[in-house]
Every structure is written in C-alpha cells, then in structure tokens.
C-alpha positions in Angstrom: -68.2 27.8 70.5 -66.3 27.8 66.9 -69.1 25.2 65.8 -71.8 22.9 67.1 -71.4 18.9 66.7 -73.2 16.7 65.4 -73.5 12.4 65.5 -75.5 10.8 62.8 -77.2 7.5 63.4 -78.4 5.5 60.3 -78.6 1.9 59.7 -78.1 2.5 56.1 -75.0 3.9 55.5 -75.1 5.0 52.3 -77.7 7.5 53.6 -75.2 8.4 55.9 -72.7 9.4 53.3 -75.0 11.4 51.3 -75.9 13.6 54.1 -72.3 13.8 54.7 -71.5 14.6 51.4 -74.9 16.3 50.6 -74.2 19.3 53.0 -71.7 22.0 53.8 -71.5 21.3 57.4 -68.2 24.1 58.0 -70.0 26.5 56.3 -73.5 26.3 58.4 -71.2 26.3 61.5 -71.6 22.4 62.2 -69.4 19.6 62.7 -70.1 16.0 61.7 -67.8 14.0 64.9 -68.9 10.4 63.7 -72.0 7.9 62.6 -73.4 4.9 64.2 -75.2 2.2 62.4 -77.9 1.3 65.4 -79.3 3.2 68.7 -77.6 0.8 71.1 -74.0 2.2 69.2 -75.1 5.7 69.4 -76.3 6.2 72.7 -72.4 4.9 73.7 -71.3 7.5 71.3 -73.3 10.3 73.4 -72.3 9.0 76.5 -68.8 9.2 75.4 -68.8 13.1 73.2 -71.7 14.5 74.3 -72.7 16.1 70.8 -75.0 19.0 70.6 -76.6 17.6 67.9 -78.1 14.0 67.2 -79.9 13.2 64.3 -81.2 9.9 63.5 -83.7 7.2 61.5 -86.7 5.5 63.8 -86.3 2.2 62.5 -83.1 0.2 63.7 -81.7 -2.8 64.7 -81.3 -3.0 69.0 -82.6 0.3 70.2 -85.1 2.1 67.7 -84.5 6.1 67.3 -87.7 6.6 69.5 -86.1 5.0 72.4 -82.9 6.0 71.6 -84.2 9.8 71.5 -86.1 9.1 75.3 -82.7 8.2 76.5 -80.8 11.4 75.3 -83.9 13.6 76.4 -83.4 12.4 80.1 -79.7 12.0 80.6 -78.4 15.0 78.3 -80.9 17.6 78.2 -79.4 20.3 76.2 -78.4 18.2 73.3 -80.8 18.6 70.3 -83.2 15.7 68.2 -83.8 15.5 64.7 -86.2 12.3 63.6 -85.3 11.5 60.1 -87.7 9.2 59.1 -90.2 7.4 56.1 -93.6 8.7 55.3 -95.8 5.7 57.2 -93.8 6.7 60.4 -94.2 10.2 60.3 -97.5 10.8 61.9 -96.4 7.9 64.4 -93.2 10.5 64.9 -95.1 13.4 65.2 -96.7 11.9 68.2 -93.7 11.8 70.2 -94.5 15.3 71.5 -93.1 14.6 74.8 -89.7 13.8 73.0 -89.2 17.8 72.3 -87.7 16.6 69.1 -86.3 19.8 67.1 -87.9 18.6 63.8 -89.2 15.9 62.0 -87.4 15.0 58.5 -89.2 13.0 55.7 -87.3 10.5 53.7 -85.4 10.8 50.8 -83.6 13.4 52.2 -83.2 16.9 50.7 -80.5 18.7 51.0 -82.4 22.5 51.0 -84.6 21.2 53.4 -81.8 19.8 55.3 -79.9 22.7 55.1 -82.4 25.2 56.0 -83.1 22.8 59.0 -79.4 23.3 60.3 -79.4 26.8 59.8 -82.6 27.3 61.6 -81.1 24.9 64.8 -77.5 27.1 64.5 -79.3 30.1 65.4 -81.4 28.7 68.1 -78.2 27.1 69.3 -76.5 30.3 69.4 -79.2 32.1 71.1 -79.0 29.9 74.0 -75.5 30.1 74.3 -75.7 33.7 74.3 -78.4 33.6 77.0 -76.2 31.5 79.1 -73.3 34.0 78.5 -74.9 37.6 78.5 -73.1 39.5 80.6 -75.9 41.6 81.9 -78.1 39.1 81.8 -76.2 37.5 84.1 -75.3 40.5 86.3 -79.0 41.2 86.8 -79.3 37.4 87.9 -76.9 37.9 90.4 -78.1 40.8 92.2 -81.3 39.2 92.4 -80.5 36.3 94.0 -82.2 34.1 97.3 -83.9 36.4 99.4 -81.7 37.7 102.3 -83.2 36.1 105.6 -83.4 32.6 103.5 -79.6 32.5 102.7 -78.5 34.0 105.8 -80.5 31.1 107.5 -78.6 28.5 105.2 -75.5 30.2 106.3 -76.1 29.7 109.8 -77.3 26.4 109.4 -74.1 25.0 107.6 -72.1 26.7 110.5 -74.2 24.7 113.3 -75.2 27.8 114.8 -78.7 27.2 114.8 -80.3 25.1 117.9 -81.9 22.2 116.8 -85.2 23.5 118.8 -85.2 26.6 117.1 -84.9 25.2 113.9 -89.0 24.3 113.1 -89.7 28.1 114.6 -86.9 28.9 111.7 -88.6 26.7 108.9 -91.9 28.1 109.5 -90.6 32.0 109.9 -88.7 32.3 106.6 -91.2 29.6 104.6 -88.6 27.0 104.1 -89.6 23.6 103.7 -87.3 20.7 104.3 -89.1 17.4 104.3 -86.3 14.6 103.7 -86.0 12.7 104.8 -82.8 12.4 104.1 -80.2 15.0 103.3 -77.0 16.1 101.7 -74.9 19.3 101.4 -73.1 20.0 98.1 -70.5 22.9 97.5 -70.1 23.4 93.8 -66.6 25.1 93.8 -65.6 27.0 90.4 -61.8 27.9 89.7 -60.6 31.1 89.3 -57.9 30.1 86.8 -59.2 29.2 83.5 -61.8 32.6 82.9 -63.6 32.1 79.7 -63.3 35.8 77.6 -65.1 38.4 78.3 -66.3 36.9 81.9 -65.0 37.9 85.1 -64.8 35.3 88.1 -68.1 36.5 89.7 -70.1 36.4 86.5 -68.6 33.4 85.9 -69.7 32.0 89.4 -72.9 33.4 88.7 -73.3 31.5 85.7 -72.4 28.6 87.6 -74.6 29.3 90.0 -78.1 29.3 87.8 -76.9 26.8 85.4 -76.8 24.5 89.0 -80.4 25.9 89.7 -81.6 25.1 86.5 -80.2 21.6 86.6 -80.4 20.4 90.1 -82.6 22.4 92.4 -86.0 20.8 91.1 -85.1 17.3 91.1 -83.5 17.3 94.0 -85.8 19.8 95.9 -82.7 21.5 96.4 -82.0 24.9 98.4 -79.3 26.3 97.2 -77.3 29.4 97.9 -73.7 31.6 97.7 -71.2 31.0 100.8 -67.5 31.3 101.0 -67.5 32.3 97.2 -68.7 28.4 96.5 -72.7 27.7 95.4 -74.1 25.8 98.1 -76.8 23.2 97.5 -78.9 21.3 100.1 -80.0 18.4 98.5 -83.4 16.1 99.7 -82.9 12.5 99.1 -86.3 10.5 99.2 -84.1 7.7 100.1 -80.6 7.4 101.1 -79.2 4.8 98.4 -80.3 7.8 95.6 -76.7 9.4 96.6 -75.1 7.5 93.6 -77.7 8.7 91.2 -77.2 12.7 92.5 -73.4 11.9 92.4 -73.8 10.6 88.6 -76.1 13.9 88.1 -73.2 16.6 89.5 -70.5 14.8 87.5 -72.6 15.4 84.4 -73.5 18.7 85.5 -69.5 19.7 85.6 -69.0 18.6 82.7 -71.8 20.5 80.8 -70.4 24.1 82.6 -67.5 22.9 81.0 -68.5 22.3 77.5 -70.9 25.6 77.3 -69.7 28.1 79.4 -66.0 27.1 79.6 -65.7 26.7 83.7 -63.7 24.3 85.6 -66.0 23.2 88.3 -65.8 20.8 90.7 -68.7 19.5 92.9 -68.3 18.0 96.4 -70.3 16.0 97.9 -70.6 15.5 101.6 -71.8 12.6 103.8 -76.2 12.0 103.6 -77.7 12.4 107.0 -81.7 12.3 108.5 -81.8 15.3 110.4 -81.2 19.4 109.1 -79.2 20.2 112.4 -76.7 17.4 110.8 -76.2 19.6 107.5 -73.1 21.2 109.1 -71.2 18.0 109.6 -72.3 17.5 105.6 -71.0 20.5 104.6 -67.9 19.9 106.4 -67.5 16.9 104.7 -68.7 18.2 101.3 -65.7 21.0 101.7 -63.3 17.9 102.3 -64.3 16.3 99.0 -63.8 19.3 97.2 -59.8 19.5 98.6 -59.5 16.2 96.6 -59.7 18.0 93.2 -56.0 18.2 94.1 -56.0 14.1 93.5 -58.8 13.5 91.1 -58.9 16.6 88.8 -61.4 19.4 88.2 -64.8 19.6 86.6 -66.2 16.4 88.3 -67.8 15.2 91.5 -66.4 14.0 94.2 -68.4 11.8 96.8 -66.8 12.0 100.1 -68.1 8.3 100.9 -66.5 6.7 97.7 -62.9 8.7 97.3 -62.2 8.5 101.1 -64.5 5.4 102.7 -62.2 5.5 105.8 -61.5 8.7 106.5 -63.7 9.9 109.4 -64.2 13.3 109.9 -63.3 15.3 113.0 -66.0 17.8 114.1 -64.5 20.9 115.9 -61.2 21.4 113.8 -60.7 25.0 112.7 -60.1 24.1 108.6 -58.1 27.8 109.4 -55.8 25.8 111.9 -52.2 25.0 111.6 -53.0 21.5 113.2 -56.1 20.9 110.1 -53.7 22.3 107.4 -51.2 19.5 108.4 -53.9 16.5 108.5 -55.1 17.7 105.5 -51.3 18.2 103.5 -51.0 14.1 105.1 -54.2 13.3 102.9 -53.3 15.8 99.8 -49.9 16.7 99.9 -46.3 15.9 98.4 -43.7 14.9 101.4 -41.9 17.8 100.6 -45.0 19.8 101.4 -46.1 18.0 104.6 -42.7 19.1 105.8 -43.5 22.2 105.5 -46.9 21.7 107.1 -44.8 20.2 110.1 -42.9 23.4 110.5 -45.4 25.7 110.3 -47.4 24.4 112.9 -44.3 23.8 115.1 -43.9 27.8 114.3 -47.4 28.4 115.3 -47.3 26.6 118.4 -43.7 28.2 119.7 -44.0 31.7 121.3 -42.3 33.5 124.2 -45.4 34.2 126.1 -46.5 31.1 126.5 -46.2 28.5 129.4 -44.1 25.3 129.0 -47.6 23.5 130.5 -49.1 24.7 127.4 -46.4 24.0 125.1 -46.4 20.6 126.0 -50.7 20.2 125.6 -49.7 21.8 122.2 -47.6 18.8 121.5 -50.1 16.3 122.8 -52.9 17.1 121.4 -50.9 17.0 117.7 -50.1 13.9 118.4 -53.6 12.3 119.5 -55.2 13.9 116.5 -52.1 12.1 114.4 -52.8 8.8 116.5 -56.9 9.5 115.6 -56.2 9.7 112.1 -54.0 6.8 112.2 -57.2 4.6 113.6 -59.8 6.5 111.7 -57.8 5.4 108.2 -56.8 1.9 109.5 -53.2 2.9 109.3 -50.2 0.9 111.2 -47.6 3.0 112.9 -45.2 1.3 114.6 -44.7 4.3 116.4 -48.1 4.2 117.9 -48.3 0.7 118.6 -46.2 0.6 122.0 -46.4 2.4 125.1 -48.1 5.6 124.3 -47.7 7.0 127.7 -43.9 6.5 127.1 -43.9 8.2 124.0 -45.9 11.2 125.1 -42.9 11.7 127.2 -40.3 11.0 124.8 -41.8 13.5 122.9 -41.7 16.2 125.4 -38.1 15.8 126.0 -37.0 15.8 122.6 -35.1 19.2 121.5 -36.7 21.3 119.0 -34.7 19.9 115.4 -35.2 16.6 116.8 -38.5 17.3 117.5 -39.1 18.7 114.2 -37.5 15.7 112.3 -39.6 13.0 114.1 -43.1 14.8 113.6 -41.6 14.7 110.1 -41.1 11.2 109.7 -44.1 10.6 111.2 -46.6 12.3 109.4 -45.1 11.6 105.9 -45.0 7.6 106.9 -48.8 8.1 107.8 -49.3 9.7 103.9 -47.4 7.1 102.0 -49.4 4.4 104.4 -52.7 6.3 103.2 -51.6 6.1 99.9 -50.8 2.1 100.2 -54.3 1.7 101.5 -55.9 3.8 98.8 -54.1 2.1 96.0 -55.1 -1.2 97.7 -58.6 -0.3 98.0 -59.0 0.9 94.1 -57.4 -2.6 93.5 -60.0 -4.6 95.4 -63.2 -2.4 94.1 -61.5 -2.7 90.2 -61.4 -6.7 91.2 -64.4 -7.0 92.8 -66.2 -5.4 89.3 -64.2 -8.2 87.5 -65.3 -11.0 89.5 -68.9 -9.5 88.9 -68.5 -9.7 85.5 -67.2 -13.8 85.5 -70.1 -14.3 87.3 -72.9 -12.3 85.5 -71.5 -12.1 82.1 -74.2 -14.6 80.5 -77.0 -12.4 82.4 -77.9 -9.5 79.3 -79.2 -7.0 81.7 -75.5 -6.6 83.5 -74.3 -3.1 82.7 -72.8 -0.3 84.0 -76.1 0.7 86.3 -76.0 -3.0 87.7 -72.4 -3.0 88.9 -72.5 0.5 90.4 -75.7 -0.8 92.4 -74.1 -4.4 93.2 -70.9 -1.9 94.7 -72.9 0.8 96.0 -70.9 3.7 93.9 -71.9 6.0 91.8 -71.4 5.6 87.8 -69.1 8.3 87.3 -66.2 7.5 90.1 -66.5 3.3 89.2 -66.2 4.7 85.6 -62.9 6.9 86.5 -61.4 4.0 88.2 -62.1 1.2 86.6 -60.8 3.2 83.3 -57.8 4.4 85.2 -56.8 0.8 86.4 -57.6 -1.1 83.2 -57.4 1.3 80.5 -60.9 0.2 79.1 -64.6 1.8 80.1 -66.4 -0.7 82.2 -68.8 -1.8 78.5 -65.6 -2.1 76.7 -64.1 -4.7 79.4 -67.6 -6.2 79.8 -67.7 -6.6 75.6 -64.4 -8.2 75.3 -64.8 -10.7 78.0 -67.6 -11.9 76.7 -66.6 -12.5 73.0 -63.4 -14.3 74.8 -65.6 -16.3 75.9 -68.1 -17.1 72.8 -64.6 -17.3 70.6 -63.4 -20.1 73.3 -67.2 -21.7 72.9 -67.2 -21.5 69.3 -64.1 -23.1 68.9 -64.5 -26.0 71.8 -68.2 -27.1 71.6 -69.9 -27.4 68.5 -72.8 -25.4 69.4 -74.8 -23.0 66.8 -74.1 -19.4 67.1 -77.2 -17.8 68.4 -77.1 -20.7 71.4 -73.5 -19.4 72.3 -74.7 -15.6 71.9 -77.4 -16.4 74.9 -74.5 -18.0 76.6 -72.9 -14.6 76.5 -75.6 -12.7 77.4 -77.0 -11.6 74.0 -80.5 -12.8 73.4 -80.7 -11.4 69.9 -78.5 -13.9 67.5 -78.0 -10.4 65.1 -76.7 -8.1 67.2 -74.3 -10.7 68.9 -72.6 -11.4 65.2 -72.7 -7.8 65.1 -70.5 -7.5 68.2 -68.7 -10.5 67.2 -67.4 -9.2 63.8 -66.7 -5.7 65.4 -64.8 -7.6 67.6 -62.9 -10.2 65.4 -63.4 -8.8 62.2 -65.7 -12.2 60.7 -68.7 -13.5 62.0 -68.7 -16.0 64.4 -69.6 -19.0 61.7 -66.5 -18.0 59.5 -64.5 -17.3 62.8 -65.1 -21.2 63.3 -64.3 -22.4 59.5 -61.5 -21.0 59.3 -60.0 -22.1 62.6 -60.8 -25.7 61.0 -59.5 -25.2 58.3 -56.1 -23.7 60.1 -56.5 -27.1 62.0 -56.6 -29.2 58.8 
C-alpha cells in the first residue's frame, strides 16, 4: 500500500487543524481522508472508507470515543485506535484494556510525540501487511493445510456421497465435530484476473484462504477447506435467522481481501439446512450464488435466498451438462448468448448413433426442465399454458431450424420474464423499506439493523439495493425524510424545536439542530424566522 489512511474525530476543530497542519502526514507514509466533529459522524465515515487508522477525543457529543472505539474493534478489526485525550481521562482511558487501543495521547497535543506515534504504527502497519503478503510464508501455509482424511471427508460430503448412517461413524473416526444445529455451505471464490505483483493465483488463493480462517472459522465454528480451486467453508449457525449477520460478515470479509491483499473475491452463500447429509444441496446452491457475480459484481457476498428468492434448485443436474449450462445462460446470460446455449445443446443432443426414441426423450426432458423452471420462478409462458401433451408433439415434429428457432424464442422470453420479475421484486423490497420508514421514522432506534431484521435480509444486499434504486444509503434516505418532515412541522405548527426533534425521532434537541443545519444550512429556529419573515 502507497500509504496508510487515517480519519480524525474531534469535536474541536481547531484541534483538528493543528494536527493537520502540525504533522507531515506524506512524509511518515499517512494519509489524512477527512474529520468528523462527533462519534455518531465518524462511525458513518468508517462504515463508508474503512480507514486504517482512527484517531479520536473521548469526550463528544452523541457517541463518546470509548463507545465509538468498541464499535470499530468489533465490526472492522484490523483498523487501528489512537485515544487522544485530557489528563483527568487518561487513567479512565488506560482502563479500556479490552479496547486494544494502539496508544493513549495526552492533551495539548505535541507534534514529536505525535510524530513518533505515527512512525511507530507505520511500521507495525507494514509488518502486518508484509506478513499477510510473504510469499513463503504463505507457501509454507499452504502445504500445511487441513489434515488429509478431514478434507477428503468434506469433499465427499459436499458431493453427497457419504450415507447419512455412516456419517456419525465418520464424525467420530476423523474427530470432527458438527453440532448445529443448523448449517450453511460457503464457497469463497477468488478471480484469477486481477493478480496483485509479485503473487501467483495459488498464493494468492492461499492468502485468501487463511485470511477466511482467521476471520470466519472461529465465530462461525466453521470447517473450512480447498475444493474445485474455491475455499470451502461449512458454517454452524446457532440459529437459522443468524444467516443475515454471516452474510453481512463475508461481504465485509471481501472487501477487506480487497483493500489489503488486492484480490477480487466473491463469497456465495448457499441455502441453511438442519442436517450435515443436506450440506450438498447447500453447496450446490452456494456454487449458484457465486455464478451471480456475473449480475452483481465481484468482491461481495451473495446470499442465494436474497438475490434469487424464487429460484428453486434442481438436485441431480450435471453443472457440466449442456441442458444446466442453458438454465443457467436463461438466469445469467445476454440473448445473444442463450442462443448459443440453445445450439449447443441441440448439438450435444444430435448424433448418428443414437435412436429417434432417444432423440425425442432428449427433447422432452429439455422441455420439462424449461416448464420446471418456468413454475419454480413464477414465470408465465403462454407457450406452457395450453395443452402440453399437444405441444410435446408439436415439438417432435418440428424440423431441426425450426426446432432450433422455437427453443430459442422460448428460452430468451423465459430470461427477459426473469428479469421482469427481478426488477419487480427489487421494486417492492426498495418500497417496502420506504413504507417502513413513514411508519417508524419518529421511533430513534430505526436504523439500518432494524429494517434488515423487519425484511429478513442481510445489511449488505438491502444496502446495494436500496443504493442502487434510490441513489442514497439507506441513513441518508432515513436522514432526509425526517428533516422533510421537522421542516413541514416547523413551518405548520408552532411547536418548539426539541418537541419536533422527538417527533422525528431524535430525543436529544442538540444533535437534531445539528442534523438540521447539516441539512438546511440554519438551525431549525432561524429556518422558521426567516420563512416568516419571507411570508411578511
């Protein structure tokens, strides 16, 4: 990394500026990427950039630098604390042990100190970075990876080749234990294209691969293991609703690999279930999310229930099959490359040596699988809505262009109908959060945790959408509807400020005037005068 940033959080700022000013940030390898002037501010700044560095008073208005510093250690680990802070509150700072903040600064600030602070934290920055890098380090951590028998049982297991009454004889034979008791198969796929220098692709997997371990294993009691040239984890959920936290979890974790080791990674998620035999149905499904990188981007996690609520899975298909590569060109695919799929499976499907009997299964087999997707996605074909007995043989008279051209027709109507119903159903959740906020917007604990719960999605798809369909973060939206609504009150009713700010959902009469002049640029008693005075 060329340098290390850092977010400075300061209710004075004019303390701000002279740290600023005070230091030679380029020079000790640091970059200053903004300020915020309370915690509630800066944690929305970390959320959003994701410094490596965060230093920042104790005393504030909203959200203190103690509790402010407790939210960054849980969510975003690797980022570093410095407490800046008066002499009465140092030994109530030095305390905070659990905080694992970097160091403790007094007040005034100096800038040696400072400095020597900074250079200190650039070379324990570095050294981590070159410990997550280090070739051999790396290399070594590679070839000594799961223990053989463990990962070839995970293989097995994810293929459904195991008997589910050999399974406990398994558990107990190789030491594994699975409790639940529910669980959930994720395949953490890294791209090839995109190799940070002086990594190769299976370095760079095996990167991947601990920085998951290190991440996700514990927490989630998670076995994890290479398959397929993907980093498989099986995840144990203590209850089944805790899918949207791990979902929120692997979409950070993406973008971490991202920041510090360079990777594009995407992580699918696959469908929860109570019983290990039911892994391989997950990990089918987990495999299917990851496909949808093609729709939703890389380095990010994709949760099978949220991007494709509809879309059944069908146990048994061959992903290597012609007849899978075409359902799965119908979900993912251009028209022009569905056709494609269409011929190739025609191709597939037409040899010398083989009977017109099983030609024509061939042909209906395609199309109950098309008809099965069709219901499975709630999809209306016209074509499937008459006589299907009628078109079965319709189909098997039909001459092989003609042939061709229907199957054609048919399968890109079924994308562009998938499509219709995706775009309506991204509609309806992006409405549904908006109705949620007219209805909850005076309640102050509504945020983006409580609207994610009230949906049942994780935090980082709602995010995506929501952003993607109204062009503001879910907070942002939330913000603006309420000071369109305390700018309507202040200007209809002649209630005092602080009664409007609990009206909106902010109990503290500061911090909504705060908001407020953000907002409108005045407070919200000037906002008022000088509407009258427009009025007069």
């Amino acid at each position: 990394m060329d340098k290390y940033t850092v977010l400075l959080v300061d209710d004075e700022e004019e303390v701000i500026q002279v740290i600023m000013k005070k230091i030679d940030w380029e020079g000790l390898g640091f970059s200053v990427i903004g300020y915020a002037n309370n915690g509630v501010r800066a944690l929305e700044m970390v959320e959003e950039a994701q410094p490596d560095v965060v230093m920042t008073d104790i005393k504030m208005p909203y959200m203190d630098g103690m509790e402010l510093a407790g939210h960054i250690r849980a969510d975003f680990p690797a980022t570093k604390i410095l407490l800046f802070t008066g002499f009465d509150e140092f030994e109530y700072a030095k305390e905070a042990v659990h905080l694992e903040v970097e160091e403790y600064i007094l007040k005034p600030v100096n800038s040696l100190e400072l400095t020597e602070v900074f250079t200190k934290l650039k070379k324990k920055l570095d050294q981590e970075i070159s410990e997550k890098r280090n070739a051999e380090s790396l290399r070594k951590y590679y070839l000594d990876s799961l223990p053989l028998l463990q990962a070839n049982f995970y293989s097995t297991l994810i293929e459904g080749r195991i008997p589910e009454n050999q399974l406990e004889q398994y558990l107990q034979d190789y030491q594994i234990e699975l409790p639940g008791p529910f669980f959930c198969c994720l395949v953490i796929h890294t791209s090839s294209s995109g190799i940070p220098e002086g990594m190769n692709p299976m370095l760079l997997s095996a990167s991947v691969e601990k920085q998951a371990k290190e991440r996700l294993e514990e927490k989630w009691r998670a076995k994890s293991f290479s398959y397929l040239a993907n980093t498989i984890l099986l995840a144990q959920l203590s209850e089944e609703s805790e899918i949207s936290e791990l979902t929120d979890e692997c979409d950070r974790f993406c973008r971490y690999v991202h920041r510090i080791i360079g990777g594009n990674v995407t992580v699918g998620i696959g469908q929860v279930c109570q019983n290990i035999s039911e892994l391989a149905q997950s990990y089918i499904s987990a495999r299917e999310a990851v496909s949808y990188r093609a729709l939703y981007g890389t380095s990010r996690a994709i949760n099978i229930r949220e991007i494709a609520p509809h879309e059944k899975s069908t146990p048994g298909l061959g992903y290597e099959s012609e007849r899978s590569r075409l359902l799965k060109a119908i979900r993912l695919n251009t028209p022009t490359e569905i056709k494609s799929a269409v011929r190739d499976y025609l191709s597939s499907i037409s040899f010398k040596e083989k009977s017109l009997q099983q030609h024509h299964i061939d042909l209906m087999e395609l199309l109950s699988e098309l008809c099965r997707f069709a219901a499975n996605n709630d999809l209306t074909i016209e074509e499937f809505s008459g006589d299907m007995g009628r078109l079965y043989g319709r189909l098997l008279d039909m001459e092989p262009n003609t042939l061709e051209e229907w199957l054609c027709s048919i399968c890109v109507s079924l994308h562009e109908n998938l499509l219709n119903v995706r775009n309506k159903s991204t509609r309806s959740f992006v409405e549904n959060a908006k109705d949620y906020v007219e209805n909850h917007y005076s309640n102050e604990e509504v945020s983006l945790d409580t609207v994610c719960e009230a949906l049942g999605v994780s935090n980082s798809y709602f995010s995506t959408i929501f952003k993607k369909e109204t062009g503001k973060s879910f907070i942002g939206y939330l913000t603006d509807y309420r000071m369109e609504r305390a700018s309507r009150l202040l200007l209809e009713t002649n209630e005092k400020s602080y009664i409007i700010g609990k009206k909106v959902g902010y109990t503290d009469p500061n911090y909504f005037s705060y908001v407020f002049k953000r907002k409108f640029g005045v407070s919200p008693s000037k906002y008022r005068t000088e509407h009258n005075q427009r009025e007069e």
